[in-house]
N, C-alpha and C positions, 0 to 999 in steps of 0.2 A: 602639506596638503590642507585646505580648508576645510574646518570642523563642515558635521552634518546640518543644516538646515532643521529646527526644530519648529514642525508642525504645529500651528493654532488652531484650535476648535473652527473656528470661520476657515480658514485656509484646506482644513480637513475636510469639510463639510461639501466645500465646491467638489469634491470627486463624486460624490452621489451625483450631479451633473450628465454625469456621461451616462446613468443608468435611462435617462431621459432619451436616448439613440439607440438603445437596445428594445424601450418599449415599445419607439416608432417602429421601428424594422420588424417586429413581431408582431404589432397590430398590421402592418402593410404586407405581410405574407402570411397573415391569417393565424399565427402560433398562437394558440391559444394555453398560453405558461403564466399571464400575467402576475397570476397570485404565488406559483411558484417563485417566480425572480422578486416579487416582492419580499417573501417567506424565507428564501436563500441571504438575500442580501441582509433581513433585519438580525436572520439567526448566525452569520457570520459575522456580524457587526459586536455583537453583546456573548458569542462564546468566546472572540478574538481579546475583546477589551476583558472580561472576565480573567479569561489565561494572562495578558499582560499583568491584571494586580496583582495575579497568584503568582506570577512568575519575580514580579517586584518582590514580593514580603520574601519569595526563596531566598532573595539574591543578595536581600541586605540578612536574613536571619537566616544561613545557611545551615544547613543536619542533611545526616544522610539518610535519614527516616523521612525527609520532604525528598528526596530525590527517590528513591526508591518506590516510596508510594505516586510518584508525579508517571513513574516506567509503566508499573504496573496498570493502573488508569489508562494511560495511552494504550498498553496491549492488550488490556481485555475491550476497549472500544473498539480496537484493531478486531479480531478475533470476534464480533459480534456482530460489526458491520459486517465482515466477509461471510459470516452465515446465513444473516438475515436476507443477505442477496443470492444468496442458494440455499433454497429450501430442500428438504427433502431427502436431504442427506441424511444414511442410519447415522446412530451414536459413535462408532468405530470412526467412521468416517470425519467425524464434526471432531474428537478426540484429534486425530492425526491431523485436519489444520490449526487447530487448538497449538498441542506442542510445537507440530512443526515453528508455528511465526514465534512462538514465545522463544524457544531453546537459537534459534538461527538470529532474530534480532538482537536477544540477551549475547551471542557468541560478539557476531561483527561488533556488535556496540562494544565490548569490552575489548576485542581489539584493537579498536581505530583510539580510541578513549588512553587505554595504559600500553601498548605496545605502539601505537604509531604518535601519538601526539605526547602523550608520558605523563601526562595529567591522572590523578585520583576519577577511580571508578564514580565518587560518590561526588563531584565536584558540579554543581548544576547548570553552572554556565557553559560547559561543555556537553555532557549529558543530556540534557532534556532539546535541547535547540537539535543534535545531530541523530540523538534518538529522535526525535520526531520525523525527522525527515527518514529516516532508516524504515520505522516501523512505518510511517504514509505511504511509502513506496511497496514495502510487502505486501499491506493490506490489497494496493492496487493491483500488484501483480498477483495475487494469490487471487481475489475475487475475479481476476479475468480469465486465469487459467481454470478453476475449476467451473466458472459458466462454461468455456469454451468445452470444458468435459462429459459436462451434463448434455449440451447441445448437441456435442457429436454420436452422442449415443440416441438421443431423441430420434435422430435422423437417421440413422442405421440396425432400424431393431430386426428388419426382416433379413439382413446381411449376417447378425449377429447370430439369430436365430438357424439360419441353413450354416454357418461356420460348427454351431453347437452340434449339428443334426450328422456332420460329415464326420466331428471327432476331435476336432481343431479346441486344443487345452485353452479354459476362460484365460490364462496368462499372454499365450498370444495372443487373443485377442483383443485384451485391454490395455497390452503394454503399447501399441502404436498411437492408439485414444492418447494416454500419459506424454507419450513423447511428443504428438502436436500439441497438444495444451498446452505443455511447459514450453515448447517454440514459440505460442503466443503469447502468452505472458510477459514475455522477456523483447520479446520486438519492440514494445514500446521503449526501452529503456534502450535498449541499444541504439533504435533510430534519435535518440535524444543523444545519445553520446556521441554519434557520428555528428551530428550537427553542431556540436557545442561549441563556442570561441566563435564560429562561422556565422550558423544563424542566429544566435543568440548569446545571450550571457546567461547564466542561472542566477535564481533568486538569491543563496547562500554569496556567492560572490558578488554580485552586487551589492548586495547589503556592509558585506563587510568595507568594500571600496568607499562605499557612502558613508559607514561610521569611521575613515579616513584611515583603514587597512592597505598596504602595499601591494600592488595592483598583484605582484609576483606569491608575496605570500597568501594571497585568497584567492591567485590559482593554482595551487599546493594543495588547499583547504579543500577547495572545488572539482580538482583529479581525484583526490581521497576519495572524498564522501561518493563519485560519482561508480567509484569501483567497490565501493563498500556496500551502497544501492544495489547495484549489480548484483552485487555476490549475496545478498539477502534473499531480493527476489527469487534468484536460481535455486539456489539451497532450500526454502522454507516452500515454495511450488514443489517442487523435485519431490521432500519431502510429505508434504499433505497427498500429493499424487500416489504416489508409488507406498504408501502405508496406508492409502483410505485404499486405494484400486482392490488390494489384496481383501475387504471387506465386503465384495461385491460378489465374492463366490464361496459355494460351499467346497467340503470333500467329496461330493455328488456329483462337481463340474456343474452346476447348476448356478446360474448367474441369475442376481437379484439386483439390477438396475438402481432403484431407487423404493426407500419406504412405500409411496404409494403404486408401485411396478408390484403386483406378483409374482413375477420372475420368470426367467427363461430357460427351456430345459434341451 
């Protein structure tokens, strides 16, 4: 197989190009994001190359105290993002997505890492590239299922309310909330799985193909990781749901929606 193609500053630079077809079709439908996409692409440019040096000095000067703290750093930005996009959450609550992503990405990662690939926990060319992708995908799925949570309560407070009035225990009633959330949460990955090989190729396997990996073993790589995905999402959703829910009511049967809700009796 022919080595990868290495990119020149000038050769790199032409892909800002195409941001030029994104601004016309947003000025020509009125989006008014311009500074956004500007803002996006300058801050994905300079955190992207930032993580490459830092990923460079790992890779020639490896410790497991650079891999460790590289985890760490990914999940508590994991774990910050998904809050900061749901506000309102009590402390119980924010605790149980908290562990949940930590304890369920810590698990998958340590078994895709030393039971399926058999590689050292502390090894960073394996670690940080597949944990990234592990905890990216939690974080997505977790900040979608718990909107999707808050939302559907939004919508149903006088439902909730005549439920509480008749007798109906806060557990049934928040346990079907839990169950659609974690339904949504998880469709997105799964509709990416059904598609995969068909409509597209995933990043992870491309990449590898293009650093001149055997097309068979980076779709080895690429089933792994895409059931390891999976199985973060599900677990670490599942978990934040179903340990925050239980925060939402007292021994009174009195349900407390959200810090700024008073609550419903």
């Amino acid at each position: 197989m022919q080595e990868v193609v290495e990119l020149q500053i000038g050769q790199f630079a032409l892909i800002y190009l195409l941001l030029l077809i994104v601004l016309f079709v947003m000025r020509k439908c009125r989006i008014h994001q311009t500074k956004l996409l500007f803002v996006a692409s300058i801050r994905m440019t300079v955190q992207l190359v930032l993580a490459g040096l830092i990923l460079t000095y790992i890779f020639e000067y490896p410790h497991p105290i650079f891999t460790v703290l590289y985890f760490v750093v990914m999940t508590g930005f994991a774990i910050h993002r998904v809050l900061s996009k749901n506000k309102g959450l009590n402390r119980r609550f924010q605790w149980a997505i908290a562990c949940s992503l930590t304890v369920s990405g810590l698990f998958v990662l340590v078994f895709f890492i030393v039971v399926v690939v058999g590689e050292s926990i502390f090894n960073p060319q394996y670690v940080i590239p597949i944990g990234g992708m592990i905890m990216g995908n939690a974080m997505t799925g977790m900040t979608l299922g718990i909107k999707t949570f808050q939302e559907s309560f939004q919508g149903q407070r006088s439902k909730i309310e005549a439920l509480l009035n008749f007798g109906v225990s806060p557990k049934k009633i928040l346990l079907p909330h839990v169950n659609q959330s974690l339904e949504t949460a998880l469709l997105p990955t799964l509709n990416s799985m059904v598609g995969m090989g068909i409509v597209s190729l995933p990043g992870m396997m491309t990449g590898q193909i293009l650093s001149g990996t055997l097309p068979m073993t980076s779709i080895f790589y690429q089933i792994a990781i895409m059931i390891a995905m999976c199985t973060v999402v599900c677990v670490s959703v599942f978990g934040a749901l179903y340990f925050g829910y239980q925060s939402l009511y007292n021994e009174k049967n009195q349900i407390l929606l959200f810090q700024k809700d008073q609550g419903l009796r």
